[in-house]
C-alpha positions in Angstrom: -36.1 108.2 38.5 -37.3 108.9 34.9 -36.2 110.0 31.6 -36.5 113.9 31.5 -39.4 115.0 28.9 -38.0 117.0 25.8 -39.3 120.0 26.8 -36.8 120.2 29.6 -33.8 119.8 27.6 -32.2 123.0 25.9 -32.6 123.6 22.4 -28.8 122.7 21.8 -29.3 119.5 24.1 -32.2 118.3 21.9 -29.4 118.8 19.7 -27.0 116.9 20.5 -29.3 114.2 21.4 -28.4 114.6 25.2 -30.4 112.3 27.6 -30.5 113.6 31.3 -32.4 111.6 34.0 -34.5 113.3 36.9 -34.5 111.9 40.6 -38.0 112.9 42.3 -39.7 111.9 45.2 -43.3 110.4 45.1 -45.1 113.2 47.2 -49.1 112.2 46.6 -50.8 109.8 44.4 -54.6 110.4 42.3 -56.9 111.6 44.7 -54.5 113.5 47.1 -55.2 117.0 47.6 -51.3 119.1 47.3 -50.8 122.3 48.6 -47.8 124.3 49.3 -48.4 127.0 52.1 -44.6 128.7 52.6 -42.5 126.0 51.6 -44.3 123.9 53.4 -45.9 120.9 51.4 -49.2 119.4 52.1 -51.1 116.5 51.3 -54.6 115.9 52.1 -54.3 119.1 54.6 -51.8 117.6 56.7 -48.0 119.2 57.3 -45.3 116.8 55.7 -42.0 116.7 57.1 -39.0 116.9 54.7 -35.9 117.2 56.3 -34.3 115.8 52.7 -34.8 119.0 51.2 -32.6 121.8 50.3 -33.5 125.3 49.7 -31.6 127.6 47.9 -33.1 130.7 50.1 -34.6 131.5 53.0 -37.3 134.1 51.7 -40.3 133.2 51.1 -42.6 134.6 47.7 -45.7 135.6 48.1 -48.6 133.6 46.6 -49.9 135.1 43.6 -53.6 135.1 42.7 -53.4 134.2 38.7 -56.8 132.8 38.5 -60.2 133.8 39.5 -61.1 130.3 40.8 -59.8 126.8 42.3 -61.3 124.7 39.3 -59.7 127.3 37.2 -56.0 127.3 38.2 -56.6 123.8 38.8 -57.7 123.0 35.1 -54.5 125.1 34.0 -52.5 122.7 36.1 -53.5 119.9 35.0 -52.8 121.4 30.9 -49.6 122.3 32.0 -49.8 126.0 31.7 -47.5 126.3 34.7 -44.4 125.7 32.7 -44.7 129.0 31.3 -44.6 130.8 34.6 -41.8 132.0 36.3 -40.8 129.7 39.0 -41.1 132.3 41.7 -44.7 132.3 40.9 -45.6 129.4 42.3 -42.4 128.2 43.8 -43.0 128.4 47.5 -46.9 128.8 47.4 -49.0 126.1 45.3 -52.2 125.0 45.2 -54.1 123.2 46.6 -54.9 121.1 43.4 -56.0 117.2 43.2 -54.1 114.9 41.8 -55.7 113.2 38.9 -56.3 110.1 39.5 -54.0 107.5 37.8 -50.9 110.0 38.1 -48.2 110.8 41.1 -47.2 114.6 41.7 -43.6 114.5 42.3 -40.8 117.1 43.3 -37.0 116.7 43.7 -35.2 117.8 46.6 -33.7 120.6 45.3 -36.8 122.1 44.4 -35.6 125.9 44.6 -33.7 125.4 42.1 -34.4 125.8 38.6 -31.7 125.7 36.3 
């Protein structure tokens, strides 16, 4: 559980000064290879089991090839240039990308959801 970066709040919650807290789960630590293949989330190449999680659908989107290389939409990760991207983007196919090391790649159980 940690404080939710500005840049998630609203413009009329940064406002008002609102703080909001986000619940995540610890998913992969630096070094771990992530991939989501079809909502289904791997680490290091191997299948993880999440029965915790709720989706809010049952389709699934199609991966979308917005770089012409792994280093590429890696690097773009790791600037954050996915926050500019629709979430249906990248919402049910991710990756694979390494986790830097010194950081934790976290999600939240409700990770359909994006509101």
């Amino acid at each position: 559980m940690f404080e939710c970066p500005p840049s998630a709040l609203s413009p009329q919650e940064r406002e008002k000064h609102v703080r909001k807290d986000f619940i995540k789960r610890c998913l992969a630590v630096g070094g771990d290879m992530v991939e989501i293949k079809n909502k289904v989330l791997y680490v290091n190449g191997t299948a993880i089991t999440e029965p915790y999680v709720n989706f809010l659908d049952n389709g699934i989107y199609s991966a979308v090839k917005i770089f012409n290389s792994s280093e590429e939409y890696q690097r773009a990760w790791e600037a954050g240039k996915f926050d500019n991207f629709p979430p249906d983007v990248i919402k049910d196919n991710f990756g694979p990308i390494l986790v830097p090391p010194g950081y934790y790649f976290v999600m939240g159980d409700n990770r359909d959801r994006f509101v």
